[in-house]
PANULO-487246 format. One line per field, with one value per residue: residue number from 1; chain; z, y, x of N, C-alpha, C, O in turn. Coordinates in steps of 0.1 Angstrom, whole numbers, plus 5000, padded with zeros to 4 digits. Layout:
N
nr <- (NUM|...)
kette <- (A|...)
n_up <- (Z|...)
n_north <- (Y|...)
n_east <- (X|...)
ca_up <- (Z|...)
ca_north <- (Y|...)
ca_east <- (X|...)
c_up <- (Z|...)
c_north <- (Y|...)
c_east <- (X|...)
o_up <- (Z|...)
o_north <- (Y|...)
o_east <- (X|...)
! end
This chain:
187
nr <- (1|2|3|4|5|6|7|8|9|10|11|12|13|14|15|16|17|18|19|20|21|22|23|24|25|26|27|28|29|30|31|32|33|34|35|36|37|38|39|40|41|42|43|44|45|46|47|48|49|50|51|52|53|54|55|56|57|58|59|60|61|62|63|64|65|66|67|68|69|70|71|72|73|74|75|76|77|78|79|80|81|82|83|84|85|86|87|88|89|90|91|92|93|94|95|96|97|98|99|100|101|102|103|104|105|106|107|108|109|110|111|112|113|114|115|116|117|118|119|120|121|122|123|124|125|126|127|128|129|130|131|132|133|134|135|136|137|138|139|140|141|142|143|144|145|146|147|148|149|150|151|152|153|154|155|156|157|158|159|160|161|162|163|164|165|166|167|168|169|170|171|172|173|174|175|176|177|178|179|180|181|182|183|184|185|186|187)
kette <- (A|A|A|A|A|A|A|A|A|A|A|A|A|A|A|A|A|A|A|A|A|A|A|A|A|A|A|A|A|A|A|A|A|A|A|A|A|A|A|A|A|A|A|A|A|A|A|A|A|A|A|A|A|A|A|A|A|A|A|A|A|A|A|A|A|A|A|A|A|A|A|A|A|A|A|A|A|A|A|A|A|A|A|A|A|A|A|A|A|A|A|A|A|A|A|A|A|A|A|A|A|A|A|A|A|A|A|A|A|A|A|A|A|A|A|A|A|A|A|A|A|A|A|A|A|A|A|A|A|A|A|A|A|A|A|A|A|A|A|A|A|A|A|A|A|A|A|A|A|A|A|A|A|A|A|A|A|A|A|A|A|A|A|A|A|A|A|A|A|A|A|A|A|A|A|A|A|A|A|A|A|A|A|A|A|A|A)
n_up <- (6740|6738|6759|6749|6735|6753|6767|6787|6822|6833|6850|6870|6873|6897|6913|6927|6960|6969|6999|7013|7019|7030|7059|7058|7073|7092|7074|7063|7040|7040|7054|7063|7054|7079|7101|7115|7132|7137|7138|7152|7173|7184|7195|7218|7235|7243|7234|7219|7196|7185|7194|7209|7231|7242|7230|7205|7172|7157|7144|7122|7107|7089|7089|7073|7091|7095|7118|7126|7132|7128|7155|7167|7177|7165|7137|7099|7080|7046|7026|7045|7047|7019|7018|7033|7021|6995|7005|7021|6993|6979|6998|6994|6969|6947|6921|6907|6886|6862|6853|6824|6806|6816|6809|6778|6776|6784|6766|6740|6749|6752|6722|6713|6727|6714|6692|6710|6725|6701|6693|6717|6718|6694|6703|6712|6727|6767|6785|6768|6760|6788|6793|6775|6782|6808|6799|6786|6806|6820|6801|6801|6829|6826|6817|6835|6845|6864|6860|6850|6826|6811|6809|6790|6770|6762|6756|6737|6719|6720|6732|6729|6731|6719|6711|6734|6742|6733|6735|6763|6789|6787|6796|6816|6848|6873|6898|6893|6889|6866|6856|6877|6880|6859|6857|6882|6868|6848|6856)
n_north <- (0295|0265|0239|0226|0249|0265|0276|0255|0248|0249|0223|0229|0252|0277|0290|0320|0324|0349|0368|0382|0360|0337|0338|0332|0335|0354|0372|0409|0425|0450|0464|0490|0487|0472|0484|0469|0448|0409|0395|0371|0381|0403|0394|0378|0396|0413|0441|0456|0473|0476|0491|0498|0493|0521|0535|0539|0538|0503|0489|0469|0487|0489|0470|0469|0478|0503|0518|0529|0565|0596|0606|0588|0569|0549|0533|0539|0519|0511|0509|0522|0550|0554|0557|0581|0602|0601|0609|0637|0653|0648|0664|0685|0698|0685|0665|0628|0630|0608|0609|0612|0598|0572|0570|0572|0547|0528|0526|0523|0495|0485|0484|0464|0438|0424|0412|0400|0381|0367|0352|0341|0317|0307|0290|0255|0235|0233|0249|0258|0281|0288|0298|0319|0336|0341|0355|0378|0390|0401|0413|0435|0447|0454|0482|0506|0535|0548|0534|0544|0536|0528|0545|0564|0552|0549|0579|0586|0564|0554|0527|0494|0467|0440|0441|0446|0421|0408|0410|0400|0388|0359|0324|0303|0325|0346|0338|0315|0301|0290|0266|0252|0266|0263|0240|0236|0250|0234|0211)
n_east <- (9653|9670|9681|9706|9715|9722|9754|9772|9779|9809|9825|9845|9844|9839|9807|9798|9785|9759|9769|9752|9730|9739|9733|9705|9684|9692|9691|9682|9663|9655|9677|9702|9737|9756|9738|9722|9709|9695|9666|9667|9685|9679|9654|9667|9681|9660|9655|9633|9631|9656|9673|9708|9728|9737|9716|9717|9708|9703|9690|9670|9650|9629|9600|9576|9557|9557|9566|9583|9592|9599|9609|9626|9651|9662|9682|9666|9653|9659|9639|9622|9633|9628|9603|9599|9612|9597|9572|9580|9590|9564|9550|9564|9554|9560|9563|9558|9585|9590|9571|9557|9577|9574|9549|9552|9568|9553|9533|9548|9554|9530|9521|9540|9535|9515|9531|9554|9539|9526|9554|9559|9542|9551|9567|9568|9579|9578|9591|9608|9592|9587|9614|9622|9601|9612|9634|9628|9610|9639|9647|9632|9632|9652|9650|9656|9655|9673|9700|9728|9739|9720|9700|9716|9721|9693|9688|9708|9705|9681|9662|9658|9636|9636|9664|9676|9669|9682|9707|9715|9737|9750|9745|9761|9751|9763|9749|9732|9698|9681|9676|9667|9644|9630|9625|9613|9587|9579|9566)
ca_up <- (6737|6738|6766|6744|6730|6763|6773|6800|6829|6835|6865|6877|6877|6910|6916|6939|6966|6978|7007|7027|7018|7038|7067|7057|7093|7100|7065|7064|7027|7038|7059|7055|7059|7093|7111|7117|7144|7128|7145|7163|7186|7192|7205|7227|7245|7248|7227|7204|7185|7174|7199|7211|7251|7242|7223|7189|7164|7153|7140|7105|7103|7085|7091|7065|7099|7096|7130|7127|7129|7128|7162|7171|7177|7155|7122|7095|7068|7027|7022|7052|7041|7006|7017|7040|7008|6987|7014|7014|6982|6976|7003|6990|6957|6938|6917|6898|6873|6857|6844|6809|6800|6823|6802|6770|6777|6786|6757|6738|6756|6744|6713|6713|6732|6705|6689|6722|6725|6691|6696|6728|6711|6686|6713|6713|6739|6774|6788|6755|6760|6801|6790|6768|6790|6815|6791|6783|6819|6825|6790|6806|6837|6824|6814|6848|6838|6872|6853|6843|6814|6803|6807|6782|6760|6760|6753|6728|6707|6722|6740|6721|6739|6710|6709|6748|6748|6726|6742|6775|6788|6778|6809|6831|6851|6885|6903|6878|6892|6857|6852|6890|6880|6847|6863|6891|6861|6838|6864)
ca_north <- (0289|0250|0239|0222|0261|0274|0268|0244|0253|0237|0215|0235|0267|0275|0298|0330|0329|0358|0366|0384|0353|0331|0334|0336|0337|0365|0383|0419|0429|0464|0471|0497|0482|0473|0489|0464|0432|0402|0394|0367|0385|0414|0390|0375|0408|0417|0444|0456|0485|0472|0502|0494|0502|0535|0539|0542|0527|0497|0480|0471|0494|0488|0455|0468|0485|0518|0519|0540|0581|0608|0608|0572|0569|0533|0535|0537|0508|0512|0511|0533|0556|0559|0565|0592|0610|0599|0620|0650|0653|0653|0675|0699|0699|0674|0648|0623|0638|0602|0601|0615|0590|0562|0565|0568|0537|0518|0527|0512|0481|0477|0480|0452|0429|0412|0405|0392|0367|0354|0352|0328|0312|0298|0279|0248|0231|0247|0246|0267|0289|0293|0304|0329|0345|0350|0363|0387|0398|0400|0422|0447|0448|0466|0493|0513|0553|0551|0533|0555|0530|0525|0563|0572|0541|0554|0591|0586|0557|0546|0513|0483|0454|0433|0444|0444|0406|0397|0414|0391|0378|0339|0316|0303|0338|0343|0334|0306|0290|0290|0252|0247|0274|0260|0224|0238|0254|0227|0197)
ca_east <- (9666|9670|9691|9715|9721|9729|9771|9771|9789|9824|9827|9860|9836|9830|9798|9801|9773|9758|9771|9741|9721|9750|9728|9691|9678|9696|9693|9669|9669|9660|9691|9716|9746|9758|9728|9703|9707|9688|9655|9665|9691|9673|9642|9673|9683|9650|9652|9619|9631|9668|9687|9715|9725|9738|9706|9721|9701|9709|9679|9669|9641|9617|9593|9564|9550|9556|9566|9594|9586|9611|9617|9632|9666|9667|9682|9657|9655|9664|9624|9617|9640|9623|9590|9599|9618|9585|9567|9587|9591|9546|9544|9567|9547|9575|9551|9565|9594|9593|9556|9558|9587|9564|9532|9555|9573|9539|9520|9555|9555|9515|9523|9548|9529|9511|9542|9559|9528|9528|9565|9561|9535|9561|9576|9557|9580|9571|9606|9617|9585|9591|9632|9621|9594|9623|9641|9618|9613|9652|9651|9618|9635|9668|9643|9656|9664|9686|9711|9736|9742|9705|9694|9727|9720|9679|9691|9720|9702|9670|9660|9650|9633|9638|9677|9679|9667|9693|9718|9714|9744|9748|9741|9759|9751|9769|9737|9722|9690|9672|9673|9657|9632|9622|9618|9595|9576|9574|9561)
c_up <- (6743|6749|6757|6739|6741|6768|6781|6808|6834|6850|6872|6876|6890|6907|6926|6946|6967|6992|7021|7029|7025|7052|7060|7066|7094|7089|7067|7052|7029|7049|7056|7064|7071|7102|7117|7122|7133|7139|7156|7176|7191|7203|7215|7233|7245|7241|7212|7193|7180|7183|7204|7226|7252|7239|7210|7186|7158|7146|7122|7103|7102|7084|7083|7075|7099|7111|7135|7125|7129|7143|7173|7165|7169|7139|7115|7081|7058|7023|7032|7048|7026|7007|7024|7025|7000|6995|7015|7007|6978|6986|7001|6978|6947|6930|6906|6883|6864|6851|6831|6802|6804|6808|6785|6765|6776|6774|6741|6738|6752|6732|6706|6719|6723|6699|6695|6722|6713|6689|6705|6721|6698|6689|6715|6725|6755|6780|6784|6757|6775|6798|6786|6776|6802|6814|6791|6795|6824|6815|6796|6819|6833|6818|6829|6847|6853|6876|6848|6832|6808|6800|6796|6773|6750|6757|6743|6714|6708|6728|6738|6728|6730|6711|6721|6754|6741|6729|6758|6779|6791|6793|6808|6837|6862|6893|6893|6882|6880|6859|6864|6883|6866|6848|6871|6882|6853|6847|6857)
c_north <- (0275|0248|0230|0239|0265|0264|0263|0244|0246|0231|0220|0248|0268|0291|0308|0332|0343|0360|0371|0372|0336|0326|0337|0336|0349|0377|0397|0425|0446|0475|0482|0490|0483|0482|0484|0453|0427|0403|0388|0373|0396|0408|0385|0383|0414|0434|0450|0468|0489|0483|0495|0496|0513|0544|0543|0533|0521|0486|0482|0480|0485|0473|0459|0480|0498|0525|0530|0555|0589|0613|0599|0572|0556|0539|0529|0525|0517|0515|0523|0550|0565|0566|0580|0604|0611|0615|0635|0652|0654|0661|0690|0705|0690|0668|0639|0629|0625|0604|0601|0599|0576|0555|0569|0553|0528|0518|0523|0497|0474|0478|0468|0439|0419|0408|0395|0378|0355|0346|0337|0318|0300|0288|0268|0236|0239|0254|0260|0279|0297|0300|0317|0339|0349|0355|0375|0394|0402|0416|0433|0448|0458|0481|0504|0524|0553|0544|0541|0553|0528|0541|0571|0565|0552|0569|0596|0577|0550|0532|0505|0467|0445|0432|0438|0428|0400|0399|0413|0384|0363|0332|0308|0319|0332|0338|0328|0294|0287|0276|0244|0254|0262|0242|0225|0242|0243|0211|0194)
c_east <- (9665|9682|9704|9721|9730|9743|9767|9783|9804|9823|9837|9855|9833|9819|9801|9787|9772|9759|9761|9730|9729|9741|9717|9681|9682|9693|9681|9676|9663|9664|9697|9725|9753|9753|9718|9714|9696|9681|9656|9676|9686|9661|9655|9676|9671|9646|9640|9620|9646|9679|9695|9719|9726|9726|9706|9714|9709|9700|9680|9658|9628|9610|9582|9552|9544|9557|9571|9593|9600|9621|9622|9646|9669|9664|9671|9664|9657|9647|9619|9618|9632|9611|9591|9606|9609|9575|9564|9583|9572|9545|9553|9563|9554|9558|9567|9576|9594|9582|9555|9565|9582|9556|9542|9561|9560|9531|9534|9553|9538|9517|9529|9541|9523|9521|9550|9554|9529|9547|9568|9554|9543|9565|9567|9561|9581|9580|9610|9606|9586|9605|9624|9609|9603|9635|9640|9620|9627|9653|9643|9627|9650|9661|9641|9664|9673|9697|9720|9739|9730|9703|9707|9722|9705|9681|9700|9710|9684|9671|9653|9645|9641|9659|9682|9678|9679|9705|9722|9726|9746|9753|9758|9762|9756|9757|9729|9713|9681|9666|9659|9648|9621|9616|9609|9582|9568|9576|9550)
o_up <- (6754|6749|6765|6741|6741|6771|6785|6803|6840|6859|6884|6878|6895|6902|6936|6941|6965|6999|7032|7038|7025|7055|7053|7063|7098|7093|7073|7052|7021|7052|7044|7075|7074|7110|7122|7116|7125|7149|7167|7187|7202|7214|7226|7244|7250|7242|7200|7184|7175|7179|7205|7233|7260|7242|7205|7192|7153|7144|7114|7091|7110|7079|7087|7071|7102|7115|7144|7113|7130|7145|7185|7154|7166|7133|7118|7076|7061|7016|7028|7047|7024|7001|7020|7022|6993|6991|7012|7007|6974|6984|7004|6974|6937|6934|6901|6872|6853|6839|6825|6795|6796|6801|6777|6754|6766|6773|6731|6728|6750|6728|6695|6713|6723|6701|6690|6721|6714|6684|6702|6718|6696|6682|6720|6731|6755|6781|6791|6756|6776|6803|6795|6776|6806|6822|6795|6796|6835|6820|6794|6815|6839|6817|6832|6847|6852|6887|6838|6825|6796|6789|6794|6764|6740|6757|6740|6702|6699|6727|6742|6728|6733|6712|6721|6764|6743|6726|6764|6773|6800|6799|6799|6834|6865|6892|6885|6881|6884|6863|6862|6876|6866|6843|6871|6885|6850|6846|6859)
o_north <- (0274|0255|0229|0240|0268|0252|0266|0242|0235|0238|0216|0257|0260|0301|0303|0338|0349|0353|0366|0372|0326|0314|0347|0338|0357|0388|0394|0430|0454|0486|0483|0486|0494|0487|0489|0450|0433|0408|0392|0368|0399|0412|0392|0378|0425|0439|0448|0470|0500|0484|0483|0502|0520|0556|0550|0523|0526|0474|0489|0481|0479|0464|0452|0487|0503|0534|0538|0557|0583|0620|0602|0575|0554|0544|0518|0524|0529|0525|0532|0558|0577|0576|0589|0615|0622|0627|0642|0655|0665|0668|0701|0716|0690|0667|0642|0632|0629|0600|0591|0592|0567|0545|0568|0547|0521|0510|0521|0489|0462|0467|0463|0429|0407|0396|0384|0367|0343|0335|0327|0309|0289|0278|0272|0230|0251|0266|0270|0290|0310|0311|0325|0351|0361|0359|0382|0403|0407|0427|0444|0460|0468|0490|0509|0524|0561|0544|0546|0562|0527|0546|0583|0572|0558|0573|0608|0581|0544|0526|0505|0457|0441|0421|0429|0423|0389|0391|0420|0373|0358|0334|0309|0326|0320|0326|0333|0282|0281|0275|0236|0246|0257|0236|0218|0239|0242|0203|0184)
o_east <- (9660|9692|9713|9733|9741|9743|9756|9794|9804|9820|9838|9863|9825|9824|9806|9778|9783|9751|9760|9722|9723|9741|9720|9669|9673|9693|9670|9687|9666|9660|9698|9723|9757|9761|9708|9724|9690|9685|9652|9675|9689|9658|9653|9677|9674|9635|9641|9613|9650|9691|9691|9710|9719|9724|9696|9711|9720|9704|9686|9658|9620|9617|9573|9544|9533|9550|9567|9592|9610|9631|9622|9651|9681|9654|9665|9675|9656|9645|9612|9609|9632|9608|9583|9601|9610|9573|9554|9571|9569|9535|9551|9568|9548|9546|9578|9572|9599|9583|9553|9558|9586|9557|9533|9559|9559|9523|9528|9552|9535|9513|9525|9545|9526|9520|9552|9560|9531|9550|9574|9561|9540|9568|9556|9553|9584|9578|9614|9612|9586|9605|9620|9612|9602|9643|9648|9629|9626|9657|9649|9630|9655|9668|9630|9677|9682|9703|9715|9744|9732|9704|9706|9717|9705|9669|9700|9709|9678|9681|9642|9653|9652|9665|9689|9682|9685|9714|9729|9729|9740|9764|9766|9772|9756|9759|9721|9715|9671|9654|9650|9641|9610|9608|9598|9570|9556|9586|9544)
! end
């Protein structure tokens, strides 16, 4: 899409930040809400594992470490969290309930691919070819069964990339850095 296509946002728009990215020093994207001290005040009370004086956890968890075990009083992160439920879940015999619908989807999405390609390919300015490739990924990315609106959509009518890209809603988005992005791409 040509930036002359896309509406152009009114000057009396105001934009809604996100508010946990307000501080970005302080932010930890895998928080549960109001349990986690940011980094740097925990290094200021001396603190290394986010408790609190009572000893309530109050940490963000998870730092990638794996630090955290089952029997640490500091709340566990949103990623920590998962893996321990991932865990479980293979040692109680669980496997994947998604795979079938996985490797049907994927062996979809290769079929389309040559399409896709000659598709970008059309675009001969790079701009108009960078848009549309993050199009594309915006359109593959709504392809998430724990939607409650995707997984009824994909169960009632099926789920059309092709459909799904065109059914994008029309820029300016509440968070709208396209324009920066597609200028860092196309230097």
């Amino acid at each position: 899409m040509s930036a002359a296509a896309a509406p152009a946002a009114s000057k009396a728009e105001v934009l809604v930040p996100l508010p946990q990215l307000l501080d970005v020093a302080g932010y930890n994207p895998n928080s549960l809400l109001r349990t986690f001290k940011p980094k740097a005040e925990l290094e200021r009370s001396g603190s290394s594992n986010g408790s609190d004086e009572n000893g309530s956890g109050s940490s963000g968890g998870d730092d990638g470490s794996g630090s955290n075990d089952a029997g640490s009083k500091a709340a566990f992160g949103c990623l920590e969290l998962c893996r321990l439920r991932e865990d479980a879940l293979i040692a109680a015999g669980f496997t994947d309930i998604f795979l079938p619908i996985k490797a049907r989807e994927n062996a979809s999405a290769l079929e389309l691919l040559p399409d896709v390609c000659a598709e970008l390919d059309q675009h001969t300015e790079q701009r108009d070819r960078w848009d549309a490739v993050i199009r594309g990924v915006f359109a593959g990315n709504i392809f998430d069964l724990g939607c409650a609106a995707t997984t009824s959509m994909y169960h009632e009518e099926g789920v059309s990339f092709h459909d799904t890209r065109d059914k994008l809603v029309q820029r300016p988005w509440v968070v709208d850095d396209l324009d920066a992005l597609l200028d860092r791409l196309c230097r």
